[in-house]
PDB file of N, CA, C and O in Angstrom, chain B, residues numbered from 101:
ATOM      1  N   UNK B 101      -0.549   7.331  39.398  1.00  0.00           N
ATOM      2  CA  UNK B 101       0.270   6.330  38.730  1.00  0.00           C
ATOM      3  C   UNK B 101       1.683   6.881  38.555  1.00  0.00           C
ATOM      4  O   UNK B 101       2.056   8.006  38.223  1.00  0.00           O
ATOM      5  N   UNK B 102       2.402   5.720  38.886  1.00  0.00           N
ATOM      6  CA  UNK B 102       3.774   6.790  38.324  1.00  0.00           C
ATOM      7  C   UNK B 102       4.089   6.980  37.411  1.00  0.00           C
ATOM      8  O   UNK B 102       3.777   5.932  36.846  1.00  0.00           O
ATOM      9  N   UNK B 103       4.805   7.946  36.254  1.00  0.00           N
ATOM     10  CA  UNK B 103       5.209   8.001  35.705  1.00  0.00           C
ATOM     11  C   UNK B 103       6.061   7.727  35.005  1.00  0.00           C
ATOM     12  O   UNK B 103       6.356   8.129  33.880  1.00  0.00           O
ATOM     13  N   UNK B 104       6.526   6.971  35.701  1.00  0.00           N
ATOM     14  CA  UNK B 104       7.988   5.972  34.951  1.00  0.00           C
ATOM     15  C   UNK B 104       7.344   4.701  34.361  1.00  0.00           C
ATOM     16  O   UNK B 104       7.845   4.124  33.396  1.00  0.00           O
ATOM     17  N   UNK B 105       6.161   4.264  35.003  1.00  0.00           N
ATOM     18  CA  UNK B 105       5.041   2.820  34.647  1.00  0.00           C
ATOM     19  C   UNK B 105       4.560   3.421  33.594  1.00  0.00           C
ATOM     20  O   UNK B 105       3.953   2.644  32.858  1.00  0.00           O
ATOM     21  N   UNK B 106       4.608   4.846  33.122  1.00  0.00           N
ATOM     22  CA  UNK B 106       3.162   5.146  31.943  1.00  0.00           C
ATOM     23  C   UNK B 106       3.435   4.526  31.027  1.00  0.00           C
ATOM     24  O   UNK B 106       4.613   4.751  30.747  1.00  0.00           O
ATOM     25  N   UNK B 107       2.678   3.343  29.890  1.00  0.00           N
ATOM     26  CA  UNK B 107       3.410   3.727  28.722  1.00  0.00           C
ATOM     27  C   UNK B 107       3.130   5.071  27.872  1.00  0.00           C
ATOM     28  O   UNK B 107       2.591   6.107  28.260  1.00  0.00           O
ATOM     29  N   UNK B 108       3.654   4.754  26.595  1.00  0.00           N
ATOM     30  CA  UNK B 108       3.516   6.157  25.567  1.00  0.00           C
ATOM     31  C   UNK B 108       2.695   5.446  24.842  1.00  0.00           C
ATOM     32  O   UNK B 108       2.654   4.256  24.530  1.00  0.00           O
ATOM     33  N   UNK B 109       1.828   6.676  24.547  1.00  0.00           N
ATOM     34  CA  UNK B 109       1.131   6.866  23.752  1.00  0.00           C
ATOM     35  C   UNK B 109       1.343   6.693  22.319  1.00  0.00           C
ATOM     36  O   UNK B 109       2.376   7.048  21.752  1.00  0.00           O
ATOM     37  N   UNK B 110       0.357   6.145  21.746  1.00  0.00           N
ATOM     38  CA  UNK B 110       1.451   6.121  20.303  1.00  0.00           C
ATOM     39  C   UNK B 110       1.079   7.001  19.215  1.00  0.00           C
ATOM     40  O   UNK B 110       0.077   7.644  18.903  1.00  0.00           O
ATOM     41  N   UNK B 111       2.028   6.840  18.833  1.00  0.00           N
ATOM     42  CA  UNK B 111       2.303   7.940  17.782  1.00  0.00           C
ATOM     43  C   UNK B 111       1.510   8.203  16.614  1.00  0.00           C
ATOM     44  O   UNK B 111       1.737   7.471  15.651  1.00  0.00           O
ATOM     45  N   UNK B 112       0.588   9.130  16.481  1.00  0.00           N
ATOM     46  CA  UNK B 112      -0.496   9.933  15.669  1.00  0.00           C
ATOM     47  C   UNK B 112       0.141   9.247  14.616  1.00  0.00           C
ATOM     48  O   UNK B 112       1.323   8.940  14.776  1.00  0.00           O
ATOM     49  N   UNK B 113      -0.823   8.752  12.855  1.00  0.00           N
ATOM     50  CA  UNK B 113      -0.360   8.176  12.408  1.00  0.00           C
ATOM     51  C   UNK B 113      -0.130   9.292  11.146  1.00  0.00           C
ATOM     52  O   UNK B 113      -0.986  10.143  10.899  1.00  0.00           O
ATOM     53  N   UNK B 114       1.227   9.169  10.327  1.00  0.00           N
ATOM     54  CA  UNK B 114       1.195  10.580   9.460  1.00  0.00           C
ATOM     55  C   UNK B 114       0.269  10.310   8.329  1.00  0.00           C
ATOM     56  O   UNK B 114       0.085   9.206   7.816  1.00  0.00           O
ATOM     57  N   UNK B 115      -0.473  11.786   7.887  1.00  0.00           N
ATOM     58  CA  UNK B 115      -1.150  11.579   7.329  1.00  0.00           C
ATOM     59  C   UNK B 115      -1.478  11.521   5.661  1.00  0.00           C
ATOM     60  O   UNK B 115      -2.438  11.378   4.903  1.00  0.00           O
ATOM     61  N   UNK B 116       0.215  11.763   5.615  1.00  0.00           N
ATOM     62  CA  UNK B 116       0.814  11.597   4.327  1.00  0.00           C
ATOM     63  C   UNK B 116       0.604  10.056   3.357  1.00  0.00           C
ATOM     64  O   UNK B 116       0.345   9.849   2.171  1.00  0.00           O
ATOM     65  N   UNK B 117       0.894   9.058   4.682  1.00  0.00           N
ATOM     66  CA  UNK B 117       1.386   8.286   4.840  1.00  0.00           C
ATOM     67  C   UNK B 117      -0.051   7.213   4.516  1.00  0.00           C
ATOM     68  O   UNK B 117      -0.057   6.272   3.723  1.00  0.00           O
ATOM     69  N   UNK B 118      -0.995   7.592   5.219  1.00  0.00           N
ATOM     70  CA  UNK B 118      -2.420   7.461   4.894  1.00  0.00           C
ATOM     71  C   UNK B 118      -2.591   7.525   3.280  1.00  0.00           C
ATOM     72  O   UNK B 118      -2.669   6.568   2.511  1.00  0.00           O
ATOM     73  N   UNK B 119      -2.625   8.776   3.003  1.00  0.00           N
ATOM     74  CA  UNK B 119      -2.918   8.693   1.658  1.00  0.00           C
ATOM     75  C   UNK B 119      -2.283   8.324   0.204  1.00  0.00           C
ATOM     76  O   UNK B 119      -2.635   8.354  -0.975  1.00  0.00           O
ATOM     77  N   UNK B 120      -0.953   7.899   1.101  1.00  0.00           N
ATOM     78  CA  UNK B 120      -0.120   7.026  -0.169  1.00  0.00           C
ATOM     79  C   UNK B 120      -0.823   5.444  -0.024  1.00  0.00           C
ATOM     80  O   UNK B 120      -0.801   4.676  -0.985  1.00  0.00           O
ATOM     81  N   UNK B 121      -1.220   5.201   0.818  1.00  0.00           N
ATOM     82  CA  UNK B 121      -1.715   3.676   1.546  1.00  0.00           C
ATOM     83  C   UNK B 121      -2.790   3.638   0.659  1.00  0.00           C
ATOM     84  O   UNK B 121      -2.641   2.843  -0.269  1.00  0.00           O
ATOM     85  N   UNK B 122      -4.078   4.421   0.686  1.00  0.00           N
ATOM     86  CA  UNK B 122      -5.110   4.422  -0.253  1.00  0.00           C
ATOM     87  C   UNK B 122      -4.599   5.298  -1.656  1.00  0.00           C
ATOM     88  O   UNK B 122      -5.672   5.451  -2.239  1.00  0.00           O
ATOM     89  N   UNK B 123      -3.870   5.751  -2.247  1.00  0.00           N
ATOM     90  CA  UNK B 123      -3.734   5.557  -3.344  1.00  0.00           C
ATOM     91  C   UNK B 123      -3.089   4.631  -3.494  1.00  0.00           C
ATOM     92  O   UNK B 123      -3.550   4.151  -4.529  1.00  0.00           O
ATOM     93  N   UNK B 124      -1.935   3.716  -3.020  1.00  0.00           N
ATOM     94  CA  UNK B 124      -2.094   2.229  -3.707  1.00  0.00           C
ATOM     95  C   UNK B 124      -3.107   1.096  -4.177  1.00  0.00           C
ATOM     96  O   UNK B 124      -3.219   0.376  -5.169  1.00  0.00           O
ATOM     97  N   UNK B 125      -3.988   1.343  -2.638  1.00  0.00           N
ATOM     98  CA  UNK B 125      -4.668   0.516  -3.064  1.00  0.00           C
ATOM     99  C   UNK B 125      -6.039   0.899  -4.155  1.00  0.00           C
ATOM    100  O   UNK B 125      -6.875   0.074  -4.524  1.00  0.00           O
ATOM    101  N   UNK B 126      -6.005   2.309  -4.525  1.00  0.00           N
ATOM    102  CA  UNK B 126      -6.844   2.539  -5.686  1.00  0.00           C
ATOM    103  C   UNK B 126      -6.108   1.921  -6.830  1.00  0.00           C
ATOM    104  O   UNK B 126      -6.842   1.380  -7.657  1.00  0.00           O
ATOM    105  N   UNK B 127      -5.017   1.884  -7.030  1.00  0.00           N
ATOM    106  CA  UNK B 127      -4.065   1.676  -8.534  1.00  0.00           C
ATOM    107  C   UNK B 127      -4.209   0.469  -8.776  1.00  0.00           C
ATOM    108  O   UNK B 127      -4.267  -0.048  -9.892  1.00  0.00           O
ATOM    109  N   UNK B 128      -4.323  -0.421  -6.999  1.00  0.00           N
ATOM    110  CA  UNK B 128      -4.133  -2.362  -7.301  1.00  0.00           C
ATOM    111  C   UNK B 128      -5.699  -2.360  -7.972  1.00  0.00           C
ATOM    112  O   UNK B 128      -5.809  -2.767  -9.128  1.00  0.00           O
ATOM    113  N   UNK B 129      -7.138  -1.808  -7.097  1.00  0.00           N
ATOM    114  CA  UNK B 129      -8.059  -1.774  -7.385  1.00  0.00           C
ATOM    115  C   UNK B 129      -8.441  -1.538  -9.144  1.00  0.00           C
ATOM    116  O   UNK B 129      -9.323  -2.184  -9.708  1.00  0.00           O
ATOM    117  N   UNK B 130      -7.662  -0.585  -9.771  1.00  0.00           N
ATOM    118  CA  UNK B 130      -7.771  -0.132 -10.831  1.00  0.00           C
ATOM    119  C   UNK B 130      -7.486  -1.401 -12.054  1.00  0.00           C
ATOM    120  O   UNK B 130      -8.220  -1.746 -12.980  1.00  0.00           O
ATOM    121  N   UNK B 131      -5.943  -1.993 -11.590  1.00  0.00           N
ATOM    122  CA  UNK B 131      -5.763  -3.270 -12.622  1.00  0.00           C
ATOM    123  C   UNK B 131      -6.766  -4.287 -12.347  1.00  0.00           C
ATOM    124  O   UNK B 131      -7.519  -4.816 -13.164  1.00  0.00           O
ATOM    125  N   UNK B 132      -6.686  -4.494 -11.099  1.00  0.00           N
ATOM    126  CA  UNK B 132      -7.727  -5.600 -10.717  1.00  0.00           C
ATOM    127  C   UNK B 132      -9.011  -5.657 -12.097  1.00  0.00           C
ATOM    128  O   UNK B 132      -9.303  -6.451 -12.991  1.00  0.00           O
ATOM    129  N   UNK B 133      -9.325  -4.803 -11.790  1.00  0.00           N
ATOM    130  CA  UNK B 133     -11.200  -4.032 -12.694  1.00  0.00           C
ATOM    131  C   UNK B 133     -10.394  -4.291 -14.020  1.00  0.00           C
ATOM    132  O   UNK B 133     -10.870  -5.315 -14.511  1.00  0.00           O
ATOM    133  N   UNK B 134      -9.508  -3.866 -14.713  1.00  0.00           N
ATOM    134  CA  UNK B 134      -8.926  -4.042 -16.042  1.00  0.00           C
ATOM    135  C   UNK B 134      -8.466  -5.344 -16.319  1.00  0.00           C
ATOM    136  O   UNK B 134      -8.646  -5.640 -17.500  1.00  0.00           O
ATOM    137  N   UNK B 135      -7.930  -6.235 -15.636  1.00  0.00           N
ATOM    138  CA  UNK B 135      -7.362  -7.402 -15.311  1.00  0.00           C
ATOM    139  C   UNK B 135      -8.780  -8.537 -15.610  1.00  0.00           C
ATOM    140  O   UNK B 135      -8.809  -9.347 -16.537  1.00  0.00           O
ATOM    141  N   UNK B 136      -9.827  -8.351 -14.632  1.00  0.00           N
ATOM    142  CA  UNK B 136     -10.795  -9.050 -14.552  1.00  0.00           C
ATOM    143  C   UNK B 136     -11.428  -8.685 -16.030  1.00  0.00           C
ATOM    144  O   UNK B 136     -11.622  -9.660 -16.756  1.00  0.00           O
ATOM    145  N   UNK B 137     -11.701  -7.651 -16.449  1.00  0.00           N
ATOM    146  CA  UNK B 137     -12.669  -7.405 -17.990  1.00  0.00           C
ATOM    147  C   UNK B 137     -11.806  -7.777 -19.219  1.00  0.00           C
ATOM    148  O   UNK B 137     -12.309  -7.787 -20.343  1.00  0.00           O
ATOM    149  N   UNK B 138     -10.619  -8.057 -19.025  1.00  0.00           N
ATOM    150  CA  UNK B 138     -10.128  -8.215 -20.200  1.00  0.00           C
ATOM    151  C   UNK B 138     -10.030  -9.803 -20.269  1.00  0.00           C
ATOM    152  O   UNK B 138      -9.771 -10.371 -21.330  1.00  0.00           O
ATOM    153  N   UNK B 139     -10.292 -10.608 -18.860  1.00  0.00           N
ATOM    154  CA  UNK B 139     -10.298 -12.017 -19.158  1.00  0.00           C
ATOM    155  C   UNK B 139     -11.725 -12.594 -19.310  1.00  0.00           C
ATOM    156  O   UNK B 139     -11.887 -13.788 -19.057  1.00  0.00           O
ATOM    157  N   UNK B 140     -12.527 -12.011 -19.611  1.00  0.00           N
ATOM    158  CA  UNK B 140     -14.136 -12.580 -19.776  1.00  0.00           C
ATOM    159  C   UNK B 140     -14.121 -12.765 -21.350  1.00  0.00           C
ATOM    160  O   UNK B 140     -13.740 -12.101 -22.314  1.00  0.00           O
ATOM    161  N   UNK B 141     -14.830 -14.209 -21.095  1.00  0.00           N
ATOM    162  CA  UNK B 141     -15.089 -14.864 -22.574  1.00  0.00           C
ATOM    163  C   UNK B 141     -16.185 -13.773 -23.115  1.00  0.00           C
ATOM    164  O   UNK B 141     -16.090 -13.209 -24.205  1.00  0.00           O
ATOM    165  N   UNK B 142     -16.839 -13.648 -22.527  1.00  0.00           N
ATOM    166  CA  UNK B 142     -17.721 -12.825 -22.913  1.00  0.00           C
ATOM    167  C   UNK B 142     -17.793 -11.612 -24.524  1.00  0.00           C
ATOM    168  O   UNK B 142     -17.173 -10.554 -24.634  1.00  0.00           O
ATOM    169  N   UNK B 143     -18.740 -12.236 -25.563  1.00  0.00           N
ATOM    170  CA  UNK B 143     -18.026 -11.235 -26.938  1.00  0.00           C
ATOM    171  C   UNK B 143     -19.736 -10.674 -27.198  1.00  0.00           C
ATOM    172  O   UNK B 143     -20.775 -11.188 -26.785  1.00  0.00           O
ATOM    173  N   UNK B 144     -19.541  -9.473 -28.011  1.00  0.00           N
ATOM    174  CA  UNK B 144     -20.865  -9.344 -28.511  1.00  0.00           C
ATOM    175  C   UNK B 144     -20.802  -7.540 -27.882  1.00  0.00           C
ATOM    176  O   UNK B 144     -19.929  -7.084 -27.142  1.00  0.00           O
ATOM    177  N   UNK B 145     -21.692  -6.982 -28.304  1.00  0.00           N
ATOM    178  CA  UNK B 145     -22.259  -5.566 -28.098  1.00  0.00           C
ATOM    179  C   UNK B 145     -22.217  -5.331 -26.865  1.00  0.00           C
ATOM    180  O   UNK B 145     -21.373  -4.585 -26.368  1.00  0.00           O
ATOM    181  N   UNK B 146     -23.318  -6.065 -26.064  1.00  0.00           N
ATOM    182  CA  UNK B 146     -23.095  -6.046 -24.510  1.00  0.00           C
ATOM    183  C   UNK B 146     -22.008  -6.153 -23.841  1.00  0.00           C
ATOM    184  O   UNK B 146     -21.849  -5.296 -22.972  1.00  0.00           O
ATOM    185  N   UNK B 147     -21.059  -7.072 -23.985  1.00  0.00           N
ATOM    186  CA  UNK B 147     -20.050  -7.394 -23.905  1.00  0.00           C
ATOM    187  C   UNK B 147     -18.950  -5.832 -23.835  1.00  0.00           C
ATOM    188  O   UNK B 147     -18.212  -5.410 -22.945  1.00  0.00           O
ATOM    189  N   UNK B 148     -19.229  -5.399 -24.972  1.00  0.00           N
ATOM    190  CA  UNK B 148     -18.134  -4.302 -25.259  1.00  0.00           C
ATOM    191  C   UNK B 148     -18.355  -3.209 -24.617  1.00  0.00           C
ATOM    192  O   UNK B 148     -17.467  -2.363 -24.511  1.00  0.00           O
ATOM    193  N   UNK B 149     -19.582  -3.044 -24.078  1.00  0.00           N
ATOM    194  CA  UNK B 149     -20.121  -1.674 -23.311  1.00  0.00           C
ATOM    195  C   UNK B 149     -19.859  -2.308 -22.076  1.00  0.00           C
ATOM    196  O   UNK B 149     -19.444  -1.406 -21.347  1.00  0.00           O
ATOM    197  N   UNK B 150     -19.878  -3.531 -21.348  1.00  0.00           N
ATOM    198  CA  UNK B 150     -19.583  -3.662 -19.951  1.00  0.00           C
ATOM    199  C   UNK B 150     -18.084  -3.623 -20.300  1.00  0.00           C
ATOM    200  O   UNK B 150     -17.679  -3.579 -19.138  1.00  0.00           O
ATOM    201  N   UNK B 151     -17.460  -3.614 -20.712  1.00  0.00           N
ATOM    202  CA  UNK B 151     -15.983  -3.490 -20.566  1.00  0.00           C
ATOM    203  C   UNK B 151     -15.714  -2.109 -20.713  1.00  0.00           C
ATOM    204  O   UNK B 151     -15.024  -1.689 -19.784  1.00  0.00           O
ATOM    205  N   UNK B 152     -16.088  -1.063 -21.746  1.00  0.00           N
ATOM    206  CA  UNK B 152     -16.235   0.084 -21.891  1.00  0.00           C
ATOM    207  C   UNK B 152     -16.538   0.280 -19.908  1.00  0.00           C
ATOM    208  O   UNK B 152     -15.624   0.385 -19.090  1.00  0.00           O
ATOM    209  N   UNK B 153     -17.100   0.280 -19.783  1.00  0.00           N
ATOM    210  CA  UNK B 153     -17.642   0.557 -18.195  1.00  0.00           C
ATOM    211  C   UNK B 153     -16.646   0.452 -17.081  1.00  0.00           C
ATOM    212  O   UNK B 153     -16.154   1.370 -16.423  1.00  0.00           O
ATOM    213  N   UNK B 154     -16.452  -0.772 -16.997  1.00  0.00           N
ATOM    214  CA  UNK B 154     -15.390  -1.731 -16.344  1.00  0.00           C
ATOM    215  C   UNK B 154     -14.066  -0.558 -16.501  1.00  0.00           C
ATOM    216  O   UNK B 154     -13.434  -0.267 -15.486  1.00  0.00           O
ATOM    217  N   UNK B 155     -13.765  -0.024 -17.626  1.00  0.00           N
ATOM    218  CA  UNK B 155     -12.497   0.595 -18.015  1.00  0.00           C
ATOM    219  C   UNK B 155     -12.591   2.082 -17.303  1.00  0.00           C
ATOM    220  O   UNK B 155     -11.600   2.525 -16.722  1.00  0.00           O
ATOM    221  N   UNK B 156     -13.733   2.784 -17.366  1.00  0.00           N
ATOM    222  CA  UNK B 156     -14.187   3.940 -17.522  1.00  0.00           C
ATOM    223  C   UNK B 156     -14.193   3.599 -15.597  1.00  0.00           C
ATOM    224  O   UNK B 156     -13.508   4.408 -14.971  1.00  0.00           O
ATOM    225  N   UNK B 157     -14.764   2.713 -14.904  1.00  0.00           N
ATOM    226  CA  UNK B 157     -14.281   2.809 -13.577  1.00  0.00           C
ATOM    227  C   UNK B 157     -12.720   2.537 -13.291  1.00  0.00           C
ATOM    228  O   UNK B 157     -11.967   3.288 -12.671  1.00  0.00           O
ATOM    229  N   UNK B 158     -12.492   1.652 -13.711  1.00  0.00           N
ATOM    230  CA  UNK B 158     -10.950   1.937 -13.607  1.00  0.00           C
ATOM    231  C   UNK B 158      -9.810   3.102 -14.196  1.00  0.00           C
ATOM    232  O   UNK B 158      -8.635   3.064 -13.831  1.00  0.00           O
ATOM    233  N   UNK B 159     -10.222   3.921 -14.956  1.00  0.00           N
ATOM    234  CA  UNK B 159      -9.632   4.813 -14.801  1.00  0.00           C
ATOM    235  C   UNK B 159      -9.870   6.030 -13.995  1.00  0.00           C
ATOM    236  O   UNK B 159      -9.002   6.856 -13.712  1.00  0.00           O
ATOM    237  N   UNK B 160     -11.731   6.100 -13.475  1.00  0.00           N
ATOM    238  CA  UNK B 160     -11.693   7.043 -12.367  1.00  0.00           C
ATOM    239  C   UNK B 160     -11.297   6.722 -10.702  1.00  0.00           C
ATOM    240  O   UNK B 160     -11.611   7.388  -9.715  1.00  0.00           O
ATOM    241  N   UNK B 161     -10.612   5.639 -10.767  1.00  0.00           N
ATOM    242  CA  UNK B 161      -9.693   4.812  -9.331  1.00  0.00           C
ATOM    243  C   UNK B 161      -8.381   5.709  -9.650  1.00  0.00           C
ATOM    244  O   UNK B 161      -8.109   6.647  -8.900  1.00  0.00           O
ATOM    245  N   UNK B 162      -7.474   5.370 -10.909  1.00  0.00           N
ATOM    246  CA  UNK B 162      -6.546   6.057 -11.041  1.00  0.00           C
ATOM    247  C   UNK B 162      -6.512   7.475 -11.055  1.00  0.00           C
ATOM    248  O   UNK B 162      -5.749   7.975 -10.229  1.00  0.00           O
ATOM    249  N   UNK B 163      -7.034   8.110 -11.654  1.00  0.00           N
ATOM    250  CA  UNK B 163      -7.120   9.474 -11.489  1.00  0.00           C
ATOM    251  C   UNK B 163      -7.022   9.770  -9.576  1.00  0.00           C
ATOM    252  O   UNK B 163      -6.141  10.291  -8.892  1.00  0.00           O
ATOM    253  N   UNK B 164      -8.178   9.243  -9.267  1.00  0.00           N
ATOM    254  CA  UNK B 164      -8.511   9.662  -7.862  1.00  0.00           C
ATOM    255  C   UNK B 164      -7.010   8.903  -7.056  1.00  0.00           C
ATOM    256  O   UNK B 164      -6.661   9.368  -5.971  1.00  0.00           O
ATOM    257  N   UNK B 165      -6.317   7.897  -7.602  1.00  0.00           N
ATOM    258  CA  UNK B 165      -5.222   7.149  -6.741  1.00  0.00           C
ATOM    259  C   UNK B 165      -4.042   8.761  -6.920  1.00  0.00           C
ATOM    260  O   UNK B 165      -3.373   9.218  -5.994  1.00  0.00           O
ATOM    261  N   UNK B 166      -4.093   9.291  -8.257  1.00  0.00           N
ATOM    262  CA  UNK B 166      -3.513  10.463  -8.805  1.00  0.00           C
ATOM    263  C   UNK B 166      -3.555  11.334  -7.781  1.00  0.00           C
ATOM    264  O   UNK B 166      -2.589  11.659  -7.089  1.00  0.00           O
ATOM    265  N   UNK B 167      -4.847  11.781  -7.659  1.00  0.00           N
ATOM    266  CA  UNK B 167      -4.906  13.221  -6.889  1.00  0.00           C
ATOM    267  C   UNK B 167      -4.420  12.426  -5.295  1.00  0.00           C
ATOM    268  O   UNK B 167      -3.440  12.977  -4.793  1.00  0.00           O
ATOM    269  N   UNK B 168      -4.784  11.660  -4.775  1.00  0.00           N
ATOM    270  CA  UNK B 168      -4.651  11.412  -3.449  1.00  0.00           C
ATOM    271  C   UNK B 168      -2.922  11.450  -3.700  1.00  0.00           C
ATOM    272  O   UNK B 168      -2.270  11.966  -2.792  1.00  0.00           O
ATOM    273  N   UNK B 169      -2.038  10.821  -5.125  1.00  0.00           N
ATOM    274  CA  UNK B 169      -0.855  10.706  -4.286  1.00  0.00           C
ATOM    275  C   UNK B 169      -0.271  12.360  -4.354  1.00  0.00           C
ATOM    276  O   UNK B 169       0.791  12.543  -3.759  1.00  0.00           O
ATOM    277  N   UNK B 170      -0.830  13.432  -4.965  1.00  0.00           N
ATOM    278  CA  UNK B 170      -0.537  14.446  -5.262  1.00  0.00           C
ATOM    279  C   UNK B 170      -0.372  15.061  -3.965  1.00  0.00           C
ATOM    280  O   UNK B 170       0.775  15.343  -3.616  1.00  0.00           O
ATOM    281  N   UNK B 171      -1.444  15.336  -3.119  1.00  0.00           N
ATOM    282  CA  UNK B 171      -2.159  15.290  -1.657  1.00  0.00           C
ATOM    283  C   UNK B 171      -1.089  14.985  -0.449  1.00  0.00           C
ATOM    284  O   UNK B 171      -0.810  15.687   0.522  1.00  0.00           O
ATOM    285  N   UNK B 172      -0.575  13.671  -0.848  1.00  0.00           N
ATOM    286  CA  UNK B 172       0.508  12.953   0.015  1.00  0.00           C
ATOM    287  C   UNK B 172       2.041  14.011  -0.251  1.00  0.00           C
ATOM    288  O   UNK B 172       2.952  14.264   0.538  1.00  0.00           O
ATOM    289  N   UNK B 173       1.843  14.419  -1.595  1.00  0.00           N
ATOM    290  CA  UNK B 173       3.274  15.000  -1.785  1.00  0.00           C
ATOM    291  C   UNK B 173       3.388  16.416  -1.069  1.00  0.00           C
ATOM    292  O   UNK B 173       4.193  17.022  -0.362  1.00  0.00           O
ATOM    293  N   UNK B 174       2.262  16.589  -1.583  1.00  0.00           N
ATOM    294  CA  UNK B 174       1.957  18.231  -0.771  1.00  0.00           C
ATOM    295  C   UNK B 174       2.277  18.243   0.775  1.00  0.00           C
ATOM    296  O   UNK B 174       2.961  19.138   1.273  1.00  0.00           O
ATOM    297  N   UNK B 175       1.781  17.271   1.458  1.00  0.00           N
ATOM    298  CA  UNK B 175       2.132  17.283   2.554  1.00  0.00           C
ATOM    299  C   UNK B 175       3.379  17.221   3.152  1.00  0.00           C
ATOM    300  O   UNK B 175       3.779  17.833   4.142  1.00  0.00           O
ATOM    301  N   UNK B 176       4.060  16.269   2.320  1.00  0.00           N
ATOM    302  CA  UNK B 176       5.091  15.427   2.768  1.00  0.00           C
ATOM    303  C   UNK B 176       6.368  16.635   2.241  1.00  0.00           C
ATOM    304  O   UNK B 176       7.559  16.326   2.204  1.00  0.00           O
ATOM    305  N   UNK B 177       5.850  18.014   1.863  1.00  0.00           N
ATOM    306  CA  UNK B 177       6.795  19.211   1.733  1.00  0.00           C
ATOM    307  C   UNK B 177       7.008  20.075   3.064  1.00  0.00           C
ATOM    308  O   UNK B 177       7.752  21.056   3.050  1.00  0.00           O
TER     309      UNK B 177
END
């Protein structure tokens, strides 16, 4: 084939760049989960422990959105 016809290959994707991508979308994920439990009619004991829950996953999204963007910075030195 000739070489002037090749195309290029494309370009490896950075992988910095990756993990700022999924820590966003852990952080949207995170309000989402906080967003959704704080609009339920829902009252009572049960109630307060599924939100307790609901919260307690959404803050281990953030943390983890945390370390991934930490990850991204490291790299991106």
């Amino acid at each position: 084939m000739n070489p002037a016809l090749r195309r290029p290959r494309p370009a490896a994707p950075d992988p910095a760049d990756g993990l700022r991508e999924h820590s966003a979308a852990l952080r949207a994920h995170a309000l989402r989960l906080r967003t959704a439990a704080e609009a339920l009619d829902w009252r009572g004991p049960q109630a307060d422990a599924f939100r307790a829950e609901v919260a307690a996953l959404a803050d281990r999204c953030a943390t983890a959105a945390n370390g991934l963007a930490a990850a991204a910075a490291q790299l991106g030195d």
